[in-house]
mmJSON file of the N, C-alpha and C atoms, coordinates in Angstrom:
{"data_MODEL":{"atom_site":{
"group_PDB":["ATOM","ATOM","ATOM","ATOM","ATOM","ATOM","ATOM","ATOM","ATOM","ATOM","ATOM","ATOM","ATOM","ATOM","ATOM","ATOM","ATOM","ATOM","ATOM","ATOM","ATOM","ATOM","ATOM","ATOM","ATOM","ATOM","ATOM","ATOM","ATOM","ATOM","ATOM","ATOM","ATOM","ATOM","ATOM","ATOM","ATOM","ATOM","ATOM","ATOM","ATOM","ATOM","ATOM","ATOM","ATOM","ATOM","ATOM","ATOM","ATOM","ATOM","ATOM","ATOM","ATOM","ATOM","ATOM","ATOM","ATOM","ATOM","ATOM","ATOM","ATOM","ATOM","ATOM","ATOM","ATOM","ATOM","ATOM","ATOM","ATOM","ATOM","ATOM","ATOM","ATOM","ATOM","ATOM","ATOM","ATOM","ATOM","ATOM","ATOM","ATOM","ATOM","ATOM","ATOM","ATOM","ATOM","ATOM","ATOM","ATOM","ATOM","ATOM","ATOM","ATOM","ATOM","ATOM","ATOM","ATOM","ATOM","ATOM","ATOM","ATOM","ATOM","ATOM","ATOM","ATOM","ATOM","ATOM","ATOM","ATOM","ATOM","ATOM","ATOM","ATOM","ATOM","ATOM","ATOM","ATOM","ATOM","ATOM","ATOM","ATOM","ATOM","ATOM","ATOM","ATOM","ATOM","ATOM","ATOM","ATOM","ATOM","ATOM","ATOM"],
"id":[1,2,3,4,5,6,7,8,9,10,11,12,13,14,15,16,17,18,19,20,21,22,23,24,25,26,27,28,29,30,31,32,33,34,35,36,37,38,39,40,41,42,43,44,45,46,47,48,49,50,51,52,53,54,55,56,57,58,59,60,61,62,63,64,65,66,67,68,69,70,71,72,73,74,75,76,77,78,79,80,81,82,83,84,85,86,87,88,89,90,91,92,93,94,95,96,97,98,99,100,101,102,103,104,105,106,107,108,109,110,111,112,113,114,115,116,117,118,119,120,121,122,123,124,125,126,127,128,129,130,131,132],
"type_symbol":["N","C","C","N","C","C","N","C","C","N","C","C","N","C","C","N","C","C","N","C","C","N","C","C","N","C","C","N","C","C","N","C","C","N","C","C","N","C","C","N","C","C","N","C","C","N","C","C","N","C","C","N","C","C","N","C","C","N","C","C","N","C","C","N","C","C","N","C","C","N","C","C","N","C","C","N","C","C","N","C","C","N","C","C","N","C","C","N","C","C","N","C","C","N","C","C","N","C","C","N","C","C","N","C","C","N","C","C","N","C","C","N","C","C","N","C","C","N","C","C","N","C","C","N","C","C","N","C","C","N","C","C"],
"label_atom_id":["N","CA","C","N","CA","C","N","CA","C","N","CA","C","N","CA","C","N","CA","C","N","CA","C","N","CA","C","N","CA","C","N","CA","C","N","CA","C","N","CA","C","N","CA","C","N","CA","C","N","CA","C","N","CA","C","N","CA","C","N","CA","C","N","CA","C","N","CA","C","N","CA","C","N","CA","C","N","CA","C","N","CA","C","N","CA","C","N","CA","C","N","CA","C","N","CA","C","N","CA","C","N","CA","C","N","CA","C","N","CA","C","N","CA","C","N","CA","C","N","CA","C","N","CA","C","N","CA","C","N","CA","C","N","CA","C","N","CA","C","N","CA","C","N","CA","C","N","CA","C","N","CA","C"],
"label_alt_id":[null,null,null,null,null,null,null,null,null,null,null,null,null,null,null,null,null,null,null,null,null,null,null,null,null,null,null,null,null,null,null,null,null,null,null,null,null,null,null,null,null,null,null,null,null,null,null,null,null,null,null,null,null,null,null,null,null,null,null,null,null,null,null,null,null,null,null,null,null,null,null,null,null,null,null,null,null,null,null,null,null,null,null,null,null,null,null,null,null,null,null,null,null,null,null,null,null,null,null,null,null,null,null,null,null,null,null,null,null,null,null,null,null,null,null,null,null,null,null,null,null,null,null,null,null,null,null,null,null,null,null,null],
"label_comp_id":["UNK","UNK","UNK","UNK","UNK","UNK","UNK","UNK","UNK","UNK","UNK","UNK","UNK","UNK","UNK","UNK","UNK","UNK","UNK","UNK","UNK","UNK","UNK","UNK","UNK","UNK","UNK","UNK","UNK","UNK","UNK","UNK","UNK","UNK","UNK","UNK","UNK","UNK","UNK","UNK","UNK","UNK","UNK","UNK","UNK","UNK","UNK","UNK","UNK","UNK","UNK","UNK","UNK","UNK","UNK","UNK","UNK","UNK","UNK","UNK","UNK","UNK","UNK","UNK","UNK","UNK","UNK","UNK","UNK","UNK","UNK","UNK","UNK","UNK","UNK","UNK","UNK","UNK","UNK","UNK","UNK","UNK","UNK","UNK","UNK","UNK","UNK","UNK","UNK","UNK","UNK","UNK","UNK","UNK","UNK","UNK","UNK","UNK","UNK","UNK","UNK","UNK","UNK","UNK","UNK","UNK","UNK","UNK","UNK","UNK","UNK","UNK","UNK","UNK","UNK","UNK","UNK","UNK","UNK","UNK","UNK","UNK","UNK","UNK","UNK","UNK","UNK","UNK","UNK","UNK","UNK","UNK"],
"label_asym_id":["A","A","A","A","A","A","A","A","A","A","A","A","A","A","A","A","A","A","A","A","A","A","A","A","A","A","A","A","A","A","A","A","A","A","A","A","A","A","A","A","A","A","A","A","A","A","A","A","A","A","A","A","A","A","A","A","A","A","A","A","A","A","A","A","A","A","A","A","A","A","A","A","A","A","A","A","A","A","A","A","A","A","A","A","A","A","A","A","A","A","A","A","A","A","A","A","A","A","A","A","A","A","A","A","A","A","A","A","A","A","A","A","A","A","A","A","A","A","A","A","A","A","A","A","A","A","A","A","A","A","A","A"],
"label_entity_id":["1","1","1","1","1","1","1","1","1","1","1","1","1","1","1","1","1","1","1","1","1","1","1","1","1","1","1","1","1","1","1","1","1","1","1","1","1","1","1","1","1","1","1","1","1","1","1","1","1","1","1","1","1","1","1","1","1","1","1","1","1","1","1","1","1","1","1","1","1","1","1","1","1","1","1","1","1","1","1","1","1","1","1","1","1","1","1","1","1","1","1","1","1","1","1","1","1","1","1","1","1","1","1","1","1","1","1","1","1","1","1","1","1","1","1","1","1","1","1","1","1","1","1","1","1","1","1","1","1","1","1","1"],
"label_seq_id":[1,1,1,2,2,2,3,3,3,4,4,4,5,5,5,6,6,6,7,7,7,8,8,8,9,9,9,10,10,10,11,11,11,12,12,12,13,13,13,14,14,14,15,15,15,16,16,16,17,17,17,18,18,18,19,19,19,20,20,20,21,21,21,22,22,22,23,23,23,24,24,24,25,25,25,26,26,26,27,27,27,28,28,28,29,29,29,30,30,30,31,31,31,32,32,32,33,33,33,34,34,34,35,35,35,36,36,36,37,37,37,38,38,38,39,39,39,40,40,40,41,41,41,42,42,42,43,43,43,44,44,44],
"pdbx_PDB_ins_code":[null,null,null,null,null,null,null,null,null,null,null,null,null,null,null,null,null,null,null,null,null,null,null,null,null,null,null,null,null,null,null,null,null,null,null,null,null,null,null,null,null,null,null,null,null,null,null,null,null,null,null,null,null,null,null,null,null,null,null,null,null,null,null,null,null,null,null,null,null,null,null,null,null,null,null,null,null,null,null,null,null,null,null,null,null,null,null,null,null,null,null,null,null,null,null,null,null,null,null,null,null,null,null,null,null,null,null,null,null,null,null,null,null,null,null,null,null,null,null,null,null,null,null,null,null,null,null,null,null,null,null,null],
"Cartn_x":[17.084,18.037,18.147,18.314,18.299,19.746,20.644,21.713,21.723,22.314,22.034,23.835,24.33,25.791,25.645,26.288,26.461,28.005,27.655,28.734,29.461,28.648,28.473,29.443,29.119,29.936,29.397,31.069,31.127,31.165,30.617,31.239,29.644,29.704,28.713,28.931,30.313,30.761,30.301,30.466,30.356,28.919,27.944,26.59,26.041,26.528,26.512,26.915,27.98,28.44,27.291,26.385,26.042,24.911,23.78,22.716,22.938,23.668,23.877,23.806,24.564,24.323,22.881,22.385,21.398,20.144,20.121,19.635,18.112,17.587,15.777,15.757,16.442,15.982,15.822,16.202,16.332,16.311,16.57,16.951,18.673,18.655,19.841,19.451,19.771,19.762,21.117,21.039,22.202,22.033,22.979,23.159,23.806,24.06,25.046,24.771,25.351,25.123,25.049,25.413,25.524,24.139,23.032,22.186,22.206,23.429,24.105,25.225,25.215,26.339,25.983,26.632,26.022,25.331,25.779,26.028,24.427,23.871,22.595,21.332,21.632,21.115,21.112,22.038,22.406,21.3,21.278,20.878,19.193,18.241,17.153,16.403],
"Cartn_y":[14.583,14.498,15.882,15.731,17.193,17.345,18.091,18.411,19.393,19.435,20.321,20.285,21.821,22.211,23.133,22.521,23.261,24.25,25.807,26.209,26.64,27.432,27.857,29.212,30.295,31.447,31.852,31.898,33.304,31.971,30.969,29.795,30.354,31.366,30.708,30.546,30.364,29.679,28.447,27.508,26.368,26.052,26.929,26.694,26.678,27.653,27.687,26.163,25.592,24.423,23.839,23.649,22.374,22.089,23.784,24.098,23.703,24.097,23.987,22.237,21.484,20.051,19.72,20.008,19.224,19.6,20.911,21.118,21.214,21.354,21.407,20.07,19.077,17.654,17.799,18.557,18.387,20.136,19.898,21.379,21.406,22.589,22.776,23.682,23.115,23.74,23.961,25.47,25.744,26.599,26.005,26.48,27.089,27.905,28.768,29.464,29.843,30.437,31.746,32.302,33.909,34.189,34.648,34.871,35.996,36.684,37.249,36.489,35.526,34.832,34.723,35.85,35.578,34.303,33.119,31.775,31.775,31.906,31.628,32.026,33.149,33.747,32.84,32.485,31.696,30.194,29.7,28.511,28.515,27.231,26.833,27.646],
"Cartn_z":[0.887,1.962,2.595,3.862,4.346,5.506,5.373,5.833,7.003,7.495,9.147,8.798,9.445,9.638,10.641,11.738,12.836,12.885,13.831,13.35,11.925,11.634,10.721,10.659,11.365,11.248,9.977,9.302,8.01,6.58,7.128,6.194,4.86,3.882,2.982,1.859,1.611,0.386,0.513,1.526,2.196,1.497,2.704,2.62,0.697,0.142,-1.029,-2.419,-1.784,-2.394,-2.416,-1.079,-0.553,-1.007,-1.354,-1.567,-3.042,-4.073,-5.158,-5.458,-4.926,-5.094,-5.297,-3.777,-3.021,-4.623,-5.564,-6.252,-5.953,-4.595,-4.395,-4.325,-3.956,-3.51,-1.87,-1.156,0.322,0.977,2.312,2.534,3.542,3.486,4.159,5.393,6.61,7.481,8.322,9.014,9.508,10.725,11.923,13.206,13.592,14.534,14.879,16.457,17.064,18.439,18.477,17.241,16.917,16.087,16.489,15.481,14.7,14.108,13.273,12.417,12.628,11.45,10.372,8.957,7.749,7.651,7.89,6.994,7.126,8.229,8.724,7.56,7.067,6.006,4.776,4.531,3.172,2.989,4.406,4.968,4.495,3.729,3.383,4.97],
"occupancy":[1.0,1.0,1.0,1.0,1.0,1.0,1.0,1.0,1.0,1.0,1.0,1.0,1.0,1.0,1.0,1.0,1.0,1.0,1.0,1.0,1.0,1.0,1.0,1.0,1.0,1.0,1.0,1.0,1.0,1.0,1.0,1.0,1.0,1.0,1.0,1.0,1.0,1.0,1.0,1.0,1.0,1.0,1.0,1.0,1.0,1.0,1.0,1.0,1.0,1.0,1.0,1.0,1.0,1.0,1.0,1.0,1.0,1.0,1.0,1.0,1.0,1.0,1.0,1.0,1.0,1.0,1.0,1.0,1.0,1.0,1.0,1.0,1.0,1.0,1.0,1.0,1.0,1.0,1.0,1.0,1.0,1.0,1.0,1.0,1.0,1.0,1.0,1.0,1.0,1.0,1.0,1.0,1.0,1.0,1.0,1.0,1.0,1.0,1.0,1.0,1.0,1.0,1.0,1.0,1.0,1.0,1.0,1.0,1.0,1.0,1.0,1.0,1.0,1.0,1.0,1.0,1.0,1.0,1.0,1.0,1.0,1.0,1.0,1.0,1.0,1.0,1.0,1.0,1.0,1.0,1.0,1.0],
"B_iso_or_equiv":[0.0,0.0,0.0,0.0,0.0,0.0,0.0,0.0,0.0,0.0,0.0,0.0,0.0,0.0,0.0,0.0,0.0,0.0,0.0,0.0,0.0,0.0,0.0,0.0,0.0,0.0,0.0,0.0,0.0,0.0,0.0,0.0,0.0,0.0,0.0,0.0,0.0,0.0,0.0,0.0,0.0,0.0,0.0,0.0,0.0,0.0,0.0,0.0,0.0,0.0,0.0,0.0,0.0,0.0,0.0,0.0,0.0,0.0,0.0,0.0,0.0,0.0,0.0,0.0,0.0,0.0,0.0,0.0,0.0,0.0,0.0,0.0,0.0,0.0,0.0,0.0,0.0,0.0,0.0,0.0,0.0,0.0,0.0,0.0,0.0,0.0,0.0,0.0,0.0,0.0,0.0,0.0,0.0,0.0,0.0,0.0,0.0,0.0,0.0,0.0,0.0,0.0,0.0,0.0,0.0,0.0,0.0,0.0,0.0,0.0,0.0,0.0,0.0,0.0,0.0,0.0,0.0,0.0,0.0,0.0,0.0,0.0,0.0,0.0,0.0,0.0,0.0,0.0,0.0,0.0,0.0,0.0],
"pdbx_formal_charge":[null,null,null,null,null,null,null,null,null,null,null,null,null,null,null,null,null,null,null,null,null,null,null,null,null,null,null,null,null,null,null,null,null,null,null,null,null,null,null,null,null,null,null,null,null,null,null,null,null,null,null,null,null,null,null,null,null,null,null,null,null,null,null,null,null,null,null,null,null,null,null,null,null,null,null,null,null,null,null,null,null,null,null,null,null,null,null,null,null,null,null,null,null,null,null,null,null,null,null,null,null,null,null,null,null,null,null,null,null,null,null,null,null,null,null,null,null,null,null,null,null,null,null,null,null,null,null,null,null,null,null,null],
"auth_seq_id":[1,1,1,2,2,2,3,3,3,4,4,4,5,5,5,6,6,6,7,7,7,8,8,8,9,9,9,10,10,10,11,11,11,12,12,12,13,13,13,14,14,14,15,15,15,16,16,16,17,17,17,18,18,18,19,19,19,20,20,20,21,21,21,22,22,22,23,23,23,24,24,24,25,25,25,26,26,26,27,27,27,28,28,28,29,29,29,30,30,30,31,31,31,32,32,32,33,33,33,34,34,34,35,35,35,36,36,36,37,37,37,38,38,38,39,39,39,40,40,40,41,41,41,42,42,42,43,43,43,44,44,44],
"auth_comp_id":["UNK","UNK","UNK","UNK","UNK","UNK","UNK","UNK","UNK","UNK","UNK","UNK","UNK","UNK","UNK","UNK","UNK","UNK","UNK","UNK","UNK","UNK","UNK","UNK","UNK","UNK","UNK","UNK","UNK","UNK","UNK","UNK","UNK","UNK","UNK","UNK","UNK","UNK","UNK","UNK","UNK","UNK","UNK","UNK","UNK","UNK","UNK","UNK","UNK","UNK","UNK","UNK","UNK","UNK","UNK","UNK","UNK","UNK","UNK","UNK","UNK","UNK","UNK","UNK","UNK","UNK","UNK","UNK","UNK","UNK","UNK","UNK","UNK","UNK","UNK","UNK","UNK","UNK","UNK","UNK","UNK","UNK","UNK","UNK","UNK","UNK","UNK","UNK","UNK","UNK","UNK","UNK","UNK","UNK","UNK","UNK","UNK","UNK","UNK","UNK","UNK","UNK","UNK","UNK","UNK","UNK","UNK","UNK","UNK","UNK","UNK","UNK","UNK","UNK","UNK","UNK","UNK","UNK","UNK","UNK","UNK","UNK","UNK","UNK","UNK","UNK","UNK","UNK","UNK","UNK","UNK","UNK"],
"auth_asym_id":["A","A","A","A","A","A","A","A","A","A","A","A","A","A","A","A","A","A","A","A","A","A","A","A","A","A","A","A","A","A","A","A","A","A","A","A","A","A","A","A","A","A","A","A","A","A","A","A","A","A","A","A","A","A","A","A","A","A","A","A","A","A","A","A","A","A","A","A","A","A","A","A","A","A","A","A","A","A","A","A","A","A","A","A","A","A","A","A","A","A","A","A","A","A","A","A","A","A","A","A","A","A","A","A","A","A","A","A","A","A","A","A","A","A","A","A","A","A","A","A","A","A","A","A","A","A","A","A","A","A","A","A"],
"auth_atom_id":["N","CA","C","N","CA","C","N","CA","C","N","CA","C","N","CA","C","N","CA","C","N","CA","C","N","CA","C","N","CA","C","N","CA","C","N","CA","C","N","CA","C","N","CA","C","N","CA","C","N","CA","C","N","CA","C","N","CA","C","N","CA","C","N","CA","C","N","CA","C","N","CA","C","N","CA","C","N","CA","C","N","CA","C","N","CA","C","N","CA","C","N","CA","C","N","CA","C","N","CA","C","N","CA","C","N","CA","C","N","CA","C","N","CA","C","N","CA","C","N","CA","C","N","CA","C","N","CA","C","N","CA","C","N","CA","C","N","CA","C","N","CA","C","N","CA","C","N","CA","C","N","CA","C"],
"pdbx_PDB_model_num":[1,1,1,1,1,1,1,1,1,1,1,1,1,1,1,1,1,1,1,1,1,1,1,1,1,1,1,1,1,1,1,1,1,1,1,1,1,1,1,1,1,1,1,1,1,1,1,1,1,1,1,1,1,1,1,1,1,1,1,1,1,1,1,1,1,1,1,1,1,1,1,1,1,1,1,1,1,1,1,1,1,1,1,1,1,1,1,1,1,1,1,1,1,1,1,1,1,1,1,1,1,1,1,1,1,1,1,1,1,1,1,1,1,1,1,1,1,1,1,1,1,1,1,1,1,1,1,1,1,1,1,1]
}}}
């Protein structure tokens, strides 16, 4: 399964929860309009 979160910002606790579930079954992708928003980093 692969997850997309738009709006992301400073969220990488968030991104962190999500990656941790998903456990390497899927990826996590993440959007943002700032291509400096930590979260982006965190993101598969």
């Amino acid at each position: 399964m692969n997850i997309l979160i738009t709006s992301v910002g400073r969220r990488t606790r968030l991104l962190e929860y999500f990656k941790k579930e998903l456990n390497g079954l899927g990826k996590l992708i993440a959007a943002d309009c700032d291509i400096l928003a930590p979260a982006l980093y965190t993101a598969d």
